[in-house]
C-alpha positions in Angstrom: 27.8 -3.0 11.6 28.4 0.3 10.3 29.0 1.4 6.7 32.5 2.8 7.8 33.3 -0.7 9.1 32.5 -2.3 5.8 34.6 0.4 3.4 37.6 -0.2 5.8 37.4 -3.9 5.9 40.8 -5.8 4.3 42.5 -2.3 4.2 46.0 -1.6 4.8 46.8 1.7 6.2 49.9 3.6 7.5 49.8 6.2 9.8 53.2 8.2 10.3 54.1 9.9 13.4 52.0 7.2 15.3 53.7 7.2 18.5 52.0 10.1 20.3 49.0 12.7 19.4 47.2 13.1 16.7 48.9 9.8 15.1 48.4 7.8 18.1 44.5 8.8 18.2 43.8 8.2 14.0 45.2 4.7 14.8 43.1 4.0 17.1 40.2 5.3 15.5 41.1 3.3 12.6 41.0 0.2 14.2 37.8 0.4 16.6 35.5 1.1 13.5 36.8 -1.1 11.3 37.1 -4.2 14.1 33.2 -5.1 13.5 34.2 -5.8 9.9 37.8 -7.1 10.3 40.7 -7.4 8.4 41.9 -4.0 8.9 45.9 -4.3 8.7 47.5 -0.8 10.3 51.0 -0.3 9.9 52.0 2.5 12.9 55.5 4.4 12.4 57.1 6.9 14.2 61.4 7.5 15.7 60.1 5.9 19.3 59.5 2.3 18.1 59.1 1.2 21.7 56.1 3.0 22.0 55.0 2.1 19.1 55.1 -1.7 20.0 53.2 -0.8 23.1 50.3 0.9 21.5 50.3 -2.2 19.1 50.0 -4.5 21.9 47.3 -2.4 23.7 44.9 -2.5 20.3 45.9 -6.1 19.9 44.6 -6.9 23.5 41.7 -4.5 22.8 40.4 -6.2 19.7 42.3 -9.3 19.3 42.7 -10.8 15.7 40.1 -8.1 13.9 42.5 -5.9 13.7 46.8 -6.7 12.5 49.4 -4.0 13.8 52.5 -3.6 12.4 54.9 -0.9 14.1 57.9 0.3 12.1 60.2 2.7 13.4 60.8 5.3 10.6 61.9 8.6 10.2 60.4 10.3 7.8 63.5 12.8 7.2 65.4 10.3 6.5 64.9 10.2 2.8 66.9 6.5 2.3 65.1 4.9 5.0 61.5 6.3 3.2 62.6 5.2 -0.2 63.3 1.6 1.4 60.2 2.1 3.3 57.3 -0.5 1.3 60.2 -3.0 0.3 60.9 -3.5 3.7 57.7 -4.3 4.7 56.8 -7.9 4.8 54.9 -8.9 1.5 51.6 -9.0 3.1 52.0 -6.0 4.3 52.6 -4.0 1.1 49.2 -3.6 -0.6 48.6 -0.1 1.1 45.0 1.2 0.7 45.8 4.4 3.0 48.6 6.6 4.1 48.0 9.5 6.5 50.7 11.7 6.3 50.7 12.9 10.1 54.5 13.6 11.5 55.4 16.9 12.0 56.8 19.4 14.4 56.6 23.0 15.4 60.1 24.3 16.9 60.9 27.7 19.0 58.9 31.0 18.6 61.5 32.6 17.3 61.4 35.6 14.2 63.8 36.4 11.9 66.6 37.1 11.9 66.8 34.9 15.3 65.3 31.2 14.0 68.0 29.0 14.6 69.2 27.4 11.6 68.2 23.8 12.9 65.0 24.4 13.7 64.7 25.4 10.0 66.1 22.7 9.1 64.1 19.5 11.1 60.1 21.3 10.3 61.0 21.5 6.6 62.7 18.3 6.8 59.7 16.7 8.8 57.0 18.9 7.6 57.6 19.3 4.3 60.1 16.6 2.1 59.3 14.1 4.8 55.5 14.2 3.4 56.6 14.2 0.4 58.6 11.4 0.3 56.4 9.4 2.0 53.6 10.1 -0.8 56.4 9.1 -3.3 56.7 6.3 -1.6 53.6 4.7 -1.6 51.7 6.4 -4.1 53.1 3.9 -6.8 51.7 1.4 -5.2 48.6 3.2 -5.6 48.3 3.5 -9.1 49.7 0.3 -10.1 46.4 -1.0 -8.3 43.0 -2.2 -10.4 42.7 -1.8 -14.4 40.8 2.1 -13.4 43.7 4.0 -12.8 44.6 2.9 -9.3 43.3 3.3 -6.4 44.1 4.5 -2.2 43.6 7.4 -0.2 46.9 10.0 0.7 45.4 11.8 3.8 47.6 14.6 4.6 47.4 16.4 8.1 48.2 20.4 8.1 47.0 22.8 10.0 44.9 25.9 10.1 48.6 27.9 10.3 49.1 27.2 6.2 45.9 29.2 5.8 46.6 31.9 8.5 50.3 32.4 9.5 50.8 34.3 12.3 54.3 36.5 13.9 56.5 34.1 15.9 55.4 30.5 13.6 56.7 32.0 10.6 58.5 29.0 9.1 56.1 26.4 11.0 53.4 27.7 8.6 55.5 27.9 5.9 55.7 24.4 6.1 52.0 23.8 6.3 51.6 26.2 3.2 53.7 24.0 1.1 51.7 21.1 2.2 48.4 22.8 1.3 50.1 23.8 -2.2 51.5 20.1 -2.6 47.9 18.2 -2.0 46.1 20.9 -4.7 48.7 20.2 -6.9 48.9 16.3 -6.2 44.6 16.4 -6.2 44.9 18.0 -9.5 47.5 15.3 -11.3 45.7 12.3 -9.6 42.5 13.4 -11.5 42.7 10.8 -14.1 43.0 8.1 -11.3 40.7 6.6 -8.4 42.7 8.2 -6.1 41.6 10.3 -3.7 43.9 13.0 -2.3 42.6 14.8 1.1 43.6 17.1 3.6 42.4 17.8 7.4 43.5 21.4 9.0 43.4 21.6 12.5 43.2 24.8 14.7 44.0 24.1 18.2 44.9 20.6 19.8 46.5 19.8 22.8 49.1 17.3 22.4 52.4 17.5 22.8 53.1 19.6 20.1 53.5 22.9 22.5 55.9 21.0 24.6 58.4 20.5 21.4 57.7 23.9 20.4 59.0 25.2 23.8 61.9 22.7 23.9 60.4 20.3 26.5 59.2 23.2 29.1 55.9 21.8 29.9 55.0 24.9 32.1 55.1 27.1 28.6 53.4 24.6 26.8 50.3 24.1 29.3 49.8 28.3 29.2 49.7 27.8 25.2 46.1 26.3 26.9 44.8 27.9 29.6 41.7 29.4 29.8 40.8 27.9 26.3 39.0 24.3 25.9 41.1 22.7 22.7 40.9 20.4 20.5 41.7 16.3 21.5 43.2 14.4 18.7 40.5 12.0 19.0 38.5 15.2 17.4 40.8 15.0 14.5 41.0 12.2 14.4 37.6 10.7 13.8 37.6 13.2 11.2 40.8 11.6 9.2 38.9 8.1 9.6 35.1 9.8 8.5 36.9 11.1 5.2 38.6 7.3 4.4 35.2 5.7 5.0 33.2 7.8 2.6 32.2 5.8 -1.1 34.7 6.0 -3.5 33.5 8.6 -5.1 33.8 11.0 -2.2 36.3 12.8 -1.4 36.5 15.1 1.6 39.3 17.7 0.1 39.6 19.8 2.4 38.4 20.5 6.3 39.4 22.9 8.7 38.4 21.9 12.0 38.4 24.7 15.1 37.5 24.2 19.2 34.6 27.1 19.3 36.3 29.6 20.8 39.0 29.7 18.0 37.8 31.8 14.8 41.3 32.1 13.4 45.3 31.4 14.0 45.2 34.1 16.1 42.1 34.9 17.1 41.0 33.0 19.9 38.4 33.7 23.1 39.6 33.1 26.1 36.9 32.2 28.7 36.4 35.0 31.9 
């Protein structure tokens, strides 16, 4: 049994956005290393609870009773719904050790002054205060944890575009700037505490965040990857579940994570 297995063991953890992606892959990463062990709980939300149920089922009949999923449909702009959020859970399911912070969205390619108004609306809604509600959240439960000044792990996903914005994804990396700026800032006040505040950037994955961004043309969204070899979410994924495994006193702050051919935002090889 591996030393990942044992650190997860008895953990609660919440995974937002769970329903496709990224999400749907650090679930399932979650719960196949920490199955040896057992007792892993894993509380999957997302706005499509049916597929949630279904990926629930599909661990369930992968690992039977070693691992407990919970699904909850939740939208994490909905700020009432996320302040209701842990009450609502059933009381053995309220201890959370871990929340991932993984919605999130990329809309049009637009540039100013032509970014509709919406689009600007729904990534800072999901992006941004949805994150940050969500740590606000859970994070009391956190610290009210243990007599050492709490304890859990807020794993927030952002994205190589808060560190490198580029023309045409101007207020999609805004967003992921503000997250960046939000976890130093949250690392820095949680000092005190035992917990640990981390955050994975991405450069390219294929999911199907290129089809939102084009508006459900998949033809637009598959040239985003031709010629290249991306990222999988299971990449990222094992990453999200590495930096949750580590002893206590580790804590992976930050970790940019880039296919080979990708040096930058927008700097990419393209193979001959």
């Amino acid at each position: 049994m591996s030393a990942a297995a044992k650190r997860l063991a008895g953990k609660t953890v919440v995974v937002t956005g769970a329903s496709s992606g990224i999400g749907r892959s650090i679930a399932a990463e979650f719960a196949r290393t920490a199955a040896p062990a057992g007792g892993l709980r894993l509380i999957l939300t997302a706005r499509r609870f049916e597929t949630l149920k279904e990926i629930a089922q599909a661990l369930t009949e992968e690992l039977g009773d070693k691992v407990k999923v919970l699904p909850v449909q939740l939208d994490v702009g909905d700020r009432e719904a996320v302040r209701g959020f842990v009450s609502n859970l059933p009381e053995e399911w309220r201890d959370i050790d871990v929340l991932v912070n993984n919605a999130g969205l990329v809309k049009g390619v637009a540039r100013a002054p032509e970014i509709v108004e919406e689009d600007i609306d729904v990534m800072f809604a999901t992006n941004v205060t949805g994150l940050i509600h969500m740590t606000q959240a859970i994070l009391p439960v956190f610290l009210q944890r243990g007599t050492n000044g709490g304890a859990g792990d807020i794993i927030n996903i952002g994205s190589i575009a808060g560190l490198d914005p580029y023309p045409g994804g101007s207020i999609y990396c805004a967003t992921k700037a503000a997250v960046r700026s939000f976890t130093e800032s949250l690392r820095k006040e949680l000092i005190s505490t035992h917990v640990r505040v981390i955050e994975i950037d991405p450069g390219q994955v294929e999911t199907e965040f290129s089809v939102v961004r084009f508006y459900g043309d998949k033809s637009k969204a598959d040239a985003v990857y031709a010629g290249f070899n991306p990222l999988t979410p299971d990449d990222i994924a094992e990453v999200v579940v590495f930096a949750a495994s580590r002893p206590d006193n580790v804590v992976i702050a930050n970790s940019l994570i880039f296919p080979q051919h990708q040096g930058a935002a927008g700097l990419l090889h393209k193979k001959q």
